[in-house]
C-alpha positions in Angstrom: -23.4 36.9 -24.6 -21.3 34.1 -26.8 -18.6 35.3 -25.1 -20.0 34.8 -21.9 -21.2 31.6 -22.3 -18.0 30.1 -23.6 -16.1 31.5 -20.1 -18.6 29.8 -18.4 -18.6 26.6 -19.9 -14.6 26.9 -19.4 -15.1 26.9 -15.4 -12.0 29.0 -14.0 -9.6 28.4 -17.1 -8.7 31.6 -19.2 -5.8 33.2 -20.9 -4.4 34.5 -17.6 -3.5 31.0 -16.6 -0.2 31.2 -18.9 3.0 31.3 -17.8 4.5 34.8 -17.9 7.6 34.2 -15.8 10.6 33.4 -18.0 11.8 30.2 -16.1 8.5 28.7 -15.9 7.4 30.0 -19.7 10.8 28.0 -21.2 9.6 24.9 -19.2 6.3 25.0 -20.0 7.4 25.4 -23.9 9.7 22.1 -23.5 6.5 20.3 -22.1 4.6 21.1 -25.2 8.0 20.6 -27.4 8.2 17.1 -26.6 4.8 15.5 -27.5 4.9 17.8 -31.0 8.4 16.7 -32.1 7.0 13.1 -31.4 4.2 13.4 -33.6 6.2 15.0 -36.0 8.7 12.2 -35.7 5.8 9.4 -36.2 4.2 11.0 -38.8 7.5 11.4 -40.9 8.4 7.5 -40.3 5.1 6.6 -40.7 5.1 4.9 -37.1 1.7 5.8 -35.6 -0.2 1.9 -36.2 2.7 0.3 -35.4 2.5 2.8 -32.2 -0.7 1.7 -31.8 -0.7 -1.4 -32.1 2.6 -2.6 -30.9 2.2 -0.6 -27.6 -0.3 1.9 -27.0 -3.4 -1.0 -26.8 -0.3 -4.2 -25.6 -1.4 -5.9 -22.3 2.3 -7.8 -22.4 3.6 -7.3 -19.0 6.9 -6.8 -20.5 6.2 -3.9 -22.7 4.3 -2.4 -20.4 7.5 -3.0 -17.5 9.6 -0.9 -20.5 6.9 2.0 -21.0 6.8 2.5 -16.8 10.6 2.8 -17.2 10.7 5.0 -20.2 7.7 7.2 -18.1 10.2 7.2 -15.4 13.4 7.9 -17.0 11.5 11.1 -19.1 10.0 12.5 -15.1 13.5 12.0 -13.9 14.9 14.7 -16.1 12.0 16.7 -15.3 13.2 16.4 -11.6 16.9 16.6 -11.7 15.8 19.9 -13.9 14.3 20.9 -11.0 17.1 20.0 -8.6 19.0 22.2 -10.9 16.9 25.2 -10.4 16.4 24.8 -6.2 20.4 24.4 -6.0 20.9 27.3 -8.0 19.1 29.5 -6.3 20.5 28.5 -2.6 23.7 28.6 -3.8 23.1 32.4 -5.0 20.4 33.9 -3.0 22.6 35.0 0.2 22.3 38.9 1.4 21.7 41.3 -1.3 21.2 38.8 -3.7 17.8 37.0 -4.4 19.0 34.9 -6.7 16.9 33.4 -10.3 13.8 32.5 -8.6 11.2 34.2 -7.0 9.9 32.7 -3.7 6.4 31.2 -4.6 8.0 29.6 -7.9 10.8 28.7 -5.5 8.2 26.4 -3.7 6.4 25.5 -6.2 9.6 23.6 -8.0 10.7 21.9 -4.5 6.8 20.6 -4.1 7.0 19.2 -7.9 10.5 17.9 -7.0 9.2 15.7 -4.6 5.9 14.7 -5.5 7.8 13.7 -9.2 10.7 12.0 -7.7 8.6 10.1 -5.7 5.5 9.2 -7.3 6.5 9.0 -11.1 10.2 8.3 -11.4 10.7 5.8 -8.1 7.5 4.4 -8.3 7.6 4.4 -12.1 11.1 2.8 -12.1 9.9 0.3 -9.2 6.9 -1.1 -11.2 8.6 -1.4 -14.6 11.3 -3.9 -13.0 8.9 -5.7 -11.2 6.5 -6.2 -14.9 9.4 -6.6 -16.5 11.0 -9.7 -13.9 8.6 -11.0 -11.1 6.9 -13.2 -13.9 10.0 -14.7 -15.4 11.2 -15.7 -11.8 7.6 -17.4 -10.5 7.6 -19.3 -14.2 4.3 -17.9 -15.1 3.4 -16.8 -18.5 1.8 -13.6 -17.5 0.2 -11.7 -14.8 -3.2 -12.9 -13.4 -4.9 -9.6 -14.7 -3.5 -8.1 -17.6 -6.0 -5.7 -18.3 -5.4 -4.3 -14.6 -2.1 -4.1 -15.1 -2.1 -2.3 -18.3 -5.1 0.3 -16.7 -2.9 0.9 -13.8 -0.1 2.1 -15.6 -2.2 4.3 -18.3 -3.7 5.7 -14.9 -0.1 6.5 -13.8 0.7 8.0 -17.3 -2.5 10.1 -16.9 -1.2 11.1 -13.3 1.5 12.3 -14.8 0.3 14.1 -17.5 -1.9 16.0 -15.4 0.7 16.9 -13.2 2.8 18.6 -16.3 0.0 20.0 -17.5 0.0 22.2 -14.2 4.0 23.8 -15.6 1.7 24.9 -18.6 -2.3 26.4 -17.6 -1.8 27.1 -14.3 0.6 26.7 -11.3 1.6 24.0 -8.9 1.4 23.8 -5.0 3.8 26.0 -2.7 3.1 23.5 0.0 5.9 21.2 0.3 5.4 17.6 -1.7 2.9 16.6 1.0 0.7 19.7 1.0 -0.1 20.3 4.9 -2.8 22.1 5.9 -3.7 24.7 6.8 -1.2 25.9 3.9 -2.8 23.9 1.1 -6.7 24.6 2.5 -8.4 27.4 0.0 -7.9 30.1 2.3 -3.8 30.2 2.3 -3.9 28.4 -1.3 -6.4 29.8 -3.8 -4.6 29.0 -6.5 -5.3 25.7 -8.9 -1.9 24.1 -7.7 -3.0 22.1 -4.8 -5.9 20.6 -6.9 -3.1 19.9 -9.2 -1.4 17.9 -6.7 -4.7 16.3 -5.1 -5.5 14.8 -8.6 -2.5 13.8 -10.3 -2.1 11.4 -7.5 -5.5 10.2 -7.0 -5.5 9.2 -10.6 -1.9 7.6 -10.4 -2.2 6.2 -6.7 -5.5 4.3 -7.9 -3.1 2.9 -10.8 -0.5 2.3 -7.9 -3.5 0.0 -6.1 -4.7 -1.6 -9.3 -0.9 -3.0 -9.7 -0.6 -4.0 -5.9 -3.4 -6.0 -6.3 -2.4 -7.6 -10.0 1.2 -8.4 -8.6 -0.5 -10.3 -4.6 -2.7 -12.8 -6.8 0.3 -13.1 -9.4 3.1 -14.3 -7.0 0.3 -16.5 -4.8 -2.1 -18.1 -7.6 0.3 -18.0 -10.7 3.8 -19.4 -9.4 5.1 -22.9 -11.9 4.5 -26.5 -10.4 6.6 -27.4 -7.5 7.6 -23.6 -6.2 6.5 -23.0 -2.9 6.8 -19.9 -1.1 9.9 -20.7 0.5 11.5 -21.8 -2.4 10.6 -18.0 -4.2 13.6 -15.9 -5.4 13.8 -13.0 -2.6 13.4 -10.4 -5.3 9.4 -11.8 -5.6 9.3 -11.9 -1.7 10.6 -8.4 -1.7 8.0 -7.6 -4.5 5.4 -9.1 -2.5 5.9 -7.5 0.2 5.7 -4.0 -0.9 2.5 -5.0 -2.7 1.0 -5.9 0.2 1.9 -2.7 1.9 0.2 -1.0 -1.6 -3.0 -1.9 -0.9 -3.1 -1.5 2.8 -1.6 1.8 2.7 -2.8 3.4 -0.8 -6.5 3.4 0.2 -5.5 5.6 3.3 -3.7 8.4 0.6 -7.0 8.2 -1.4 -9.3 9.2 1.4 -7.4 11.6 2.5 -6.4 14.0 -0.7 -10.1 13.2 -1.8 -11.2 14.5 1.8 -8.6 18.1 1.1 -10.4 18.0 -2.2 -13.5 18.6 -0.7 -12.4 21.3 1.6 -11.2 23.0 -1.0 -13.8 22.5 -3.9 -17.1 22.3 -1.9 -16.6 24.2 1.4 -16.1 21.7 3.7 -13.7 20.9 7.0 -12.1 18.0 7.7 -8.6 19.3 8.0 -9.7 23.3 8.8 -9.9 24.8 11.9 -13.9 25.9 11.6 -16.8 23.5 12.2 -15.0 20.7 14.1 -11.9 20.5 11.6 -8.9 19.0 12.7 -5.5 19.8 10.5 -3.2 17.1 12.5 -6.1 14.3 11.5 -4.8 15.3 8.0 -1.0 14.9 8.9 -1.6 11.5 10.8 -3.4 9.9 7.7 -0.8 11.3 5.0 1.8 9.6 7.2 -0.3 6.8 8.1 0.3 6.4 4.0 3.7 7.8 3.8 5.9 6.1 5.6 4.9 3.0 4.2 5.2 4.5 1.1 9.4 4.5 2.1 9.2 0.9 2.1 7.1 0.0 -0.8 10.1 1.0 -2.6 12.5 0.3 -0.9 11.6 -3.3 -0.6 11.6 -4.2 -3.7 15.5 -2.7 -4.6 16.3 -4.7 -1.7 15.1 -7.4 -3.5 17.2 -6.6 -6.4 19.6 -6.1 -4.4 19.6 -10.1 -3.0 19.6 -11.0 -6.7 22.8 -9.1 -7.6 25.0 -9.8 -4.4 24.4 -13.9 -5.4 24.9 -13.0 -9.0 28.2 -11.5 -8.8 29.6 -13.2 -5.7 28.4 -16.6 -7.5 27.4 -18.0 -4.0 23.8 -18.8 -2.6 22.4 -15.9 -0.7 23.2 -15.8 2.7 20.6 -16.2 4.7 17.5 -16.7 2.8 14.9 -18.0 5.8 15.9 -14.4 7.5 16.0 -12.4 4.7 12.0 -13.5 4.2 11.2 -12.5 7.7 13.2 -9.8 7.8 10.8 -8.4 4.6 7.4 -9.0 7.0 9.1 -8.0 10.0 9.5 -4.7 8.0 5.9 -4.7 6.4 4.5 -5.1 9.7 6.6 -2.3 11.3 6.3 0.4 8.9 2.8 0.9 10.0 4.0 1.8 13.2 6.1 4.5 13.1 4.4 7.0 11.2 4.3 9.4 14.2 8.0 10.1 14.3 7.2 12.5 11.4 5.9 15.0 13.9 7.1 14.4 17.4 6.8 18.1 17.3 3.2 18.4 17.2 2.4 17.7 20.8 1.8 14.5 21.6 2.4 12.6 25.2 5.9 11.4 26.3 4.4 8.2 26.1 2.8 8.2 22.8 6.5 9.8 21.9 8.3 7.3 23.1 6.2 4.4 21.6 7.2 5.9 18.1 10.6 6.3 19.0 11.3 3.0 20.4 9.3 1.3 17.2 11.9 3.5 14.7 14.7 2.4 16.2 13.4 -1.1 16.1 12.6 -1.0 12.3 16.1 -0.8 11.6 16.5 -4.5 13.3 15.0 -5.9 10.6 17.1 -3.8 7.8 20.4 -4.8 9.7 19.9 -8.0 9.3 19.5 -8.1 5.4 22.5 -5.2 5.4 25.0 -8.1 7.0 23.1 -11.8 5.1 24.1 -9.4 2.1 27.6 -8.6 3.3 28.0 -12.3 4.9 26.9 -13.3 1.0 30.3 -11.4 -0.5 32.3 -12.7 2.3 34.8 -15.0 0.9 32.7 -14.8 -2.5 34.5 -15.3 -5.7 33.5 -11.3 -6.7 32.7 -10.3 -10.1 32.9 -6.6 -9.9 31.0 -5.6 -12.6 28.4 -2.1 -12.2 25.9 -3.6 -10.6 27.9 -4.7 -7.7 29.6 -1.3 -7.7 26.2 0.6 -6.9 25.5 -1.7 -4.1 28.7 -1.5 -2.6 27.9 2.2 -2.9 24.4 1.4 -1.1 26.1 -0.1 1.8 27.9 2.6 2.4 25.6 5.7 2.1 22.3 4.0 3.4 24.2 3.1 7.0 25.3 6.6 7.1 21.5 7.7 6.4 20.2 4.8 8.5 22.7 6.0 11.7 21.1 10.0 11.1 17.4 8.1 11.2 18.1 6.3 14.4 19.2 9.8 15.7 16.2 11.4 14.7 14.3 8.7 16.7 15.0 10.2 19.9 12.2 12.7 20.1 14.2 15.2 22.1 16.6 15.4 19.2 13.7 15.0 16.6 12.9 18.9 18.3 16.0 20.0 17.1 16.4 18.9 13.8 12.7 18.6 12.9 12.4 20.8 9.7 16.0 21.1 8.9 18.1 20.5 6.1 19.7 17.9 8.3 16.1 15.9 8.1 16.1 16.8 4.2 20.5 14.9 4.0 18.9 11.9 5.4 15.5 11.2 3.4 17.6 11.2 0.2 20.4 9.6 1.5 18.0 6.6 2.5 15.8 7.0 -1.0 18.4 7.8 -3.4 20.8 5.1 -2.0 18.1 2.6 -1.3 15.9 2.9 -3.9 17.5 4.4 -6.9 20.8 2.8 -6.4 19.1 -0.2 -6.5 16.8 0.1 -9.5 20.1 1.3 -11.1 21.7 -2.1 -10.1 18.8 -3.8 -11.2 17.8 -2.6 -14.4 22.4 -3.4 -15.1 21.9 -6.8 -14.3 18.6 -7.3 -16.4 18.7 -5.3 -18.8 20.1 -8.5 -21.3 17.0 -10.0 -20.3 14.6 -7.1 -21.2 16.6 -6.5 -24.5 19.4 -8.8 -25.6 22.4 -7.4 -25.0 24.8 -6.0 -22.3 24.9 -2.6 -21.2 28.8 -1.2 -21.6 30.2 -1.6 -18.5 33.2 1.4 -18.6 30.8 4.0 -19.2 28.6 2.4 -16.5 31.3 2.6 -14.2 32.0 6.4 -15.3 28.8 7.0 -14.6 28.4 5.7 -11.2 31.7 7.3 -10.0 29.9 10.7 -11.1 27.1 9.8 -9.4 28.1 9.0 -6.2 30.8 11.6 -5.6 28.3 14.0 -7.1 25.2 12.4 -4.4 28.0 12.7 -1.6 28.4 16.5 -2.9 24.9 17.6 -2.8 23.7 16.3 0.6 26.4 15.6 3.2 27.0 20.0 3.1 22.9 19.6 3.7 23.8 17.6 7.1 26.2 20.4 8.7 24.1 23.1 7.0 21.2 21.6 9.6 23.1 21.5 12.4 23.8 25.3 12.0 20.3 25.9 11.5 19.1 26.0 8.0 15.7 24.8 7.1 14.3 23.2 4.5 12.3 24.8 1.2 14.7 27.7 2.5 14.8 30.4 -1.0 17.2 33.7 0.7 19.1 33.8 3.6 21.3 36.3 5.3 25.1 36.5 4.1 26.4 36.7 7.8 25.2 33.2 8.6 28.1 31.8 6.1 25.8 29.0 4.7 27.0 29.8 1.2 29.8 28.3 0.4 28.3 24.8 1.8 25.6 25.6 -0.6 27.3 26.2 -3.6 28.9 22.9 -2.5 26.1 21.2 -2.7 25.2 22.8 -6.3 28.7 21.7 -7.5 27.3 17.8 -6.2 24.4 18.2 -8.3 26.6 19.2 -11.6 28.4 15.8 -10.8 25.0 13.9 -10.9 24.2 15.6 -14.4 27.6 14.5 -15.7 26.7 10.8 -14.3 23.3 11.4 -15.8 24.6 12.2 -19.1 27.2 8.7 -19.0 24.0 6.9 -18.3 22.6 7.9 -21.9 25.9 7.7 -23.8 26.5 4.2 -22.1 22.8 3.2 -23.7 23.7 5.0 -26.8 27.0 3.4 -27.5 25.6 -0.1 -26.1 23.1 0.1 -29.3 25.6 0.9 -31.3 28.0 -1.8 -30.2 24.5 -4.3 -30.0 23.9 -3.6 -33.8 27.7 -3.7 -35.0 28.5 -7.1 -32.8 25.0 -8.9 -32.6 22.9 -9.9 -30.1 24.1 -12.3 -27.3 21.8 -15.2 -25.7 24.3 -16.5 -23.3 23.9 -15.7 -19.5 25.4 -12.0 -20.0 27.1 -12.3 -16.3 28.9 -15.5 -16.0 26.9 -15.8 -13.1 23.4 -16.7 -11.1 20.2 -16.3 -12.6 16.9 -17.6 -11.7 15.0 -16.1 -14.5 15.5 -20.0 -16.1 16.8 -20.7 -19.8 14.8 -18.2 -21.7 16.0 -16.5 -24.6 16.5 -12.3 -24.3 14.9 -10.8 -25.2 12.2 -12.5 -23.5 9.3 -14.1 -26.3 6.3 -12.6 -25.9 4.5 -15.9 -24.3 7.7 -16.2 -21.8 8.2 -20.3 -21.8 7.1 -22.8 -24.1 7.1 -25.1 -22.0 6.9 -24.1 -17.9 9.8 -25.5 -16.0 9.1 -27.4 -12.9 10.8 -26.5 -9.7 11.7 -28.9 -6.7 14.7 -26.4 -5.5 15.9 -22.8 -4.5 18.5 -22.9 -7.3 16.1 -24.6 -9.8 18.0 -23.4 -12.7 21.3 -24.1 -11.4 20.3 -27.4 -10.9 18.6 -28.1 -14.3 22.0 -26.5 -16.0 24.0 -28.7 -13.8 22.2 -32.3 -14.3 21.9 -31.3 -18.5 18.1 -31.9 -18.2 16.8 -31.5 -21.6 12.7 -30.7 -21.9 11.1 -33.0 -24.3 7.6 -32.4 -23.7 5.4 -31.6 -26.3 4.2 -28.2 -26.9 0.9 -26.8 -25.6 -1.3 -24.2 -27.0 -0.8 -20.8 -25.1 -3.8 -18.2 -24.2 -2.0 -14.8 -24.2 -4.4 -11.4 -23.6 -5.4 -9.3 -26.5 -4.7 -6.0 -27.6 -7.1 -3.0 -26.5 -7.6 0.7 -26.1 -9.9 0.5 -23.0 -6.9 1.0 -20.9 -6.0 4.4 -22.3 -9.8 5.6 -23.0 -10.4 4.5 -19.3 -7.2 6.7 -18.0 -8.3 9.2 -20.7 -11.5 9.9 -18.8 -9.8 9.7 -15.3 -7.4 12.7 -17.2 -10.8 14.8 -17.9 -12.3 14.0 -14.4 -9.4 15.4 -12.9 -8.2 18.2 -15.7 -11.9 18.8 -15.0 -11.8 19.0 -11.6 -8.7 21.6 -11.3 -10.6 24.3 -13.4 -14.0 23.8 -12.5 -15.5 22.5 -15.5 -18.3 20.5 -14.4 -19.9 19.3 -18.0 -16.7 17.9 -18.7 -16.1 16.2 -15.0 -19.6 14.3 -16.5 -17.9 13.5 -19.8 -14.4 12.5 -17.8 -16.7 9.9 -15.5 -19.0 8.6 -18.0 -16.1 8.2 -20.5 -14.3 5.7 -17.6 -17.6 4.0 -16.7 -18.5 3.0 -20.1 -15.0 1.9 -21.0 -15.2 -0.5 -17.5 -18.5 -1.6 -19.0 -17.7 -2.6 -22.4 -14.7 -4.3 -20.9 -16.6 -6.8 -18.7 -18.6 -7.2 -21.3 -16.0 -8.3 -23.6 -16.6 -12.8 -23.5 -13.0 -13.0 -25.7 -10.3 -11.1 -24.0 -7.5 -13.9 -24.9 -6.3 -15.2 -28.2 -4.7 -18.5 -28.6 -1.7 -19.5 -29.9 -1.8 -23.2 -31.3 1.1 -25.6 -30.0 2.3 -25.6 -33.9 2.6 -21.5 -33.7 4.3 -22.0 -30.4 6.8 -24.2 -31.8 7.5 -22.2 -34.8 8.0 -19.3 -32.2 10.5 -21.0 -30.1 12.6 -22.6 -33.3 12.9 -18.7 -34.6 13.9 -17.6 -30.9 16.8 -21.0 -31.3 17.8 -19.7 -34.9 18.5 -15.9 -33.7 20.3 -17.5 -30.4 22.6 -19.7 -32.7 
């Protein structure tokens, strides 16, 4: 009767939930690894308060900008890992052969593929360089909510950690990354991996929403004296941008997962075909959400992208007044294409051809920062240095994704190719090129100001010649593979179509992109090691433009002693130029204190959702009420600041002078 009890207060959880399969059993045993050797590693240097304190409970924008990147870096291997396992088994699994996966783990990596690379490494990446820099370029001191900021990214941890969990107790969705019905309703899914899905993003997409919010009234209430909006660096206008598109289009994902979660938990039929259920409502709204989503991250590597064509040409940026319209031109625009991600389904010519004509007009906008950007190197005295390599590498793959898009507007093509790998060569070209090239660039060109010193630029360039000949490897076989027919999420195939050898191709591309992987570590590894062995530098690192003003780097943790005041574009430029020297007196500084509610609030969203999966209903109550009261106790908290006196502030900043000297 003990026994019985103890199953029932565990929901649907048991011992059967274990991996058995080989492949998935030695990745669920590296998921556990990981946090274990940690612990291990913090107990042995006795790290665990400094842990604590230092990070785990920091509201400092910055820290939290490296722990979203760290987050990011860790999910990326996660999903090149699972790149490595999708390629493999194309590039085997022709005729007889069936390859190393079997089809429903098959699916299930290619759905964790793309809901990791998506939500936790781009996203991840995204929001760590916008902590880490949007601040330091508007002159403010902080963020206006730093206890927002810090819950949203514990809430995107938790996301994350729910959606690992899933390798370990469980399984994941077969559905694709955006779980369509009728496939990912009960009926067709019955597993836990869909509810997997549905709650690893709601708790990271309200975490998403929380820092859309933080960074809108940060860039328009918290910019230094004398910076108006059109005097902004275009990486903030970028940034802006895609957080307004955050909390327009993150509220729309939210309703609808928690809508399938519904369906599935508690009988009901919004997306089914029974009782007045429509499946297509489901595919409207997820795209209604999605294809903003594209430019949400995209926008802000553009942004990056502005900052590190001016840097290294060491010229002002080409066309700044377009640029910013450009930015809202494509913020308006993205909400009106979402249809072109089914022309299939059925809809009018003229309801069609709205979506079609509004595609092909989206790219206006992006043309327009493509040649301001190329107008900007023209006659340019050019550094080349790595980050200017990967956007030279941009250029080139994002207009041969861009021309493929533009194709695919024309809904009689759109029939053709709809579902192939052709479809599949051009999302990544456009993602990979336009967003992680450009957080690439940007986290080169900034990383002196996140941590003092220079990254080494040979084995940065090693690594991005890996990369993109591996990139151009692994998807441009994916283009003519389309053509002749193959479809995406595609695990067998018959050997008389003669698909393989452009498959093993490809799987040759993605051992390129591990090699440029691997350069990427050993250039941080040996930068370290040069960084320790030569010092740190506080000179500009780049010998060229910067608008992140005269701070030291690493950054202090109260960013400026004194805030500069702005009357230009180039307000930096200027004040190095005229030799201004700031003799006002020092000010006392209110920076946020430390806390826990951040985790112990994305702690209980963890439970709720953990909860949720397996049925466990006591512990759904003890996920909510563990949030609720953490929310409550924090607004009930009259002393969330401490101050710094003006004589601690000017101690600070003689240390900071000492180390630079």
């Amino acid at each position: 009767m003990l026994l019985s009890l103890f199953a029932n207060l565990l929901g649907k959880l048991s011992l059967k939930q274990l991996p058995h399969d080989p492949v998935t059993a030695v990745g669920a045993s590296m998921i556990v690894a990981v946090p274990i050797l940690l612990a291990i590693l913090l107990t042995v240097t006795k790290r665990w308060k400094w842990l604590y304190r230092e990070w785990l409970t920091t509201q400092d924008h910055k820290k939290i900008g490296i722990m979203y990147i760290i987050v990011a870096v860790a999910m990326g291997l996660r999903g090149l890992a699972d790149v490595v396992l999708v390629r493999a088994q194309q590039a085997l699994a022709s005729g007889n052969s069936h390859g190393i996966l079997n089809a429903s783990h098959f699916q299930q990596i290619v759905s964790a593929h793309g809901t990791i690379m998506i939500f936790f490494v781009a996203m991840g990446l995204m929001f760590g360089i916008i902590n880490l820099i949007v601040p330091l370029q508007i002159g403010s001191r902080d963020v206006a909510f730093p206890f927002l900021n810090a819950t949203g990214f514990w809430l995107f941890f938790a996301g994350m950690a729910l959606i690992n969990v899933s390798l370990v107790i469980g399984d994941f969705a077969a559905t694709g990354w955006l779980a369509y019905p009728p496939l990912s309703e009960l009926a067709y899914s019955p597993t836990v991996g869909v509810d997997y899905w549905i709650w690893s993003l709601e708790i990271a997409g309200i975490g998403s929403l929380m820092a859309g919010v933080n960074f809108i009234a940060t860039i328009l209430k918290k910019r230094v004296k004398g910076m108006k909006l059109m005097l902004m660096p275009l990486f903030s206008w970028s940034v802006l941008g895609s957080m307004f598109l955050v909390v327009f289009a993150f509220p729309i994902l939210t309703v609808t997962l928690t809508l399938l979660a519904f369906d599935r938990t508690f009988g009901m039929h919004f997306f089914t075909s029974s009782y007045g259920g429509n499946m297509m409502m489901y595919v409207n709204l997820i795209w209604a959400w999605g294809h903003p989503e594209v430019y949400i991250l995209v926008l802000p590597a553009f942004g990056a992208y502005s900052e590190v064509v001016s840097a290294f040409a060491r010229k002002r940026l080409f066309g700044y007044t377009s640029m910013v319209w450009a930015i809202w031109a494509i913020v308006v625009l993205s909400f009106i294409v979402w249809l072109h991600h089914f022309f299939t389904m059925g809809a009018s010519p003229d309801v069609n051809a709205f979506f079609g004509i509004m595609t092909m007009i989206i790219a206006v906008p992006t043309g327009v920062k493509l040649f301001n950007w190329l107008f900007t190197l023209y006659k340019g005295k050019l550094n080349l240095k790595t980050p200017l390599y990967w956007f030279i590498a941009f250029v080139v793959v994002f207009t041969i994704g861009g021309m493929a898009g533009v194709l695919m507007a024309v809904p009689p093509l759109d029939f053709q190719f709809h579902n192939s790998l052709f479809l599949v060569a051009h999302f990544h070209m456009m993602i990979v090129s336009g967003v992680l090239f450009g957080y690439f660039a940007a986290i080169t060109y900034w990383f002196p100001k996140f941590f003092g010193f220079k990254l080494n630029e040979r084995l940065g360039r090693y690594a991005f010649w890996n990369w993109l000949i591996g990139f151009l490897l692994a998807f441009v076989p994916l283009y003519i593979l389309g053509f002749m027919g193959a479809t995406r999420r595609l695990d067998h195939y018959s050997a008389s179509l003669g698909w393989q050898p452009l498959f093993i191709v490809a799987a040759i591309g993605v051992v390129f992109i591990i090699a440029g992987v691997v350069f990427q570590f050993l250039q941080l590894v040996v930068s370290i090691w040069q960084r320790n062995n030569e010092g740190m530098s506080h000179k500009d690192p780049w010998d060229g433009r910067t608008l992140e003003w005269s701070l030291p780097t690493p950054v202090p943790i109260y960013n400026f002693a004194r805030l500069p005041i702005v009357s230009t574009r180039d307000a930096f430029m200027a004040i190095k130029k005229a030799k201004l020297i700031d003799n006002r007196p020092y000010e006392p500084i209110e920076i946020p204190k430390n806390t826990p509610l951040s985790i112990l609030i994305a702690l209980g969203a963890f439970l709720f959702g953990f909860a949720f999966v397996w049925h466990i209903w006591w512990l759904v109550v003890v996920g909510f009420i563990t949030t609720v009261l953490s929310i409550i106790v924090r607004s009930m908290d009259e002393h969330p600041t401490r101050l710094l006196s003006a004589k601690q502030v000017e101690k600070m900043e003689q240390s900071y002078k000492e180390a630079a000297v």
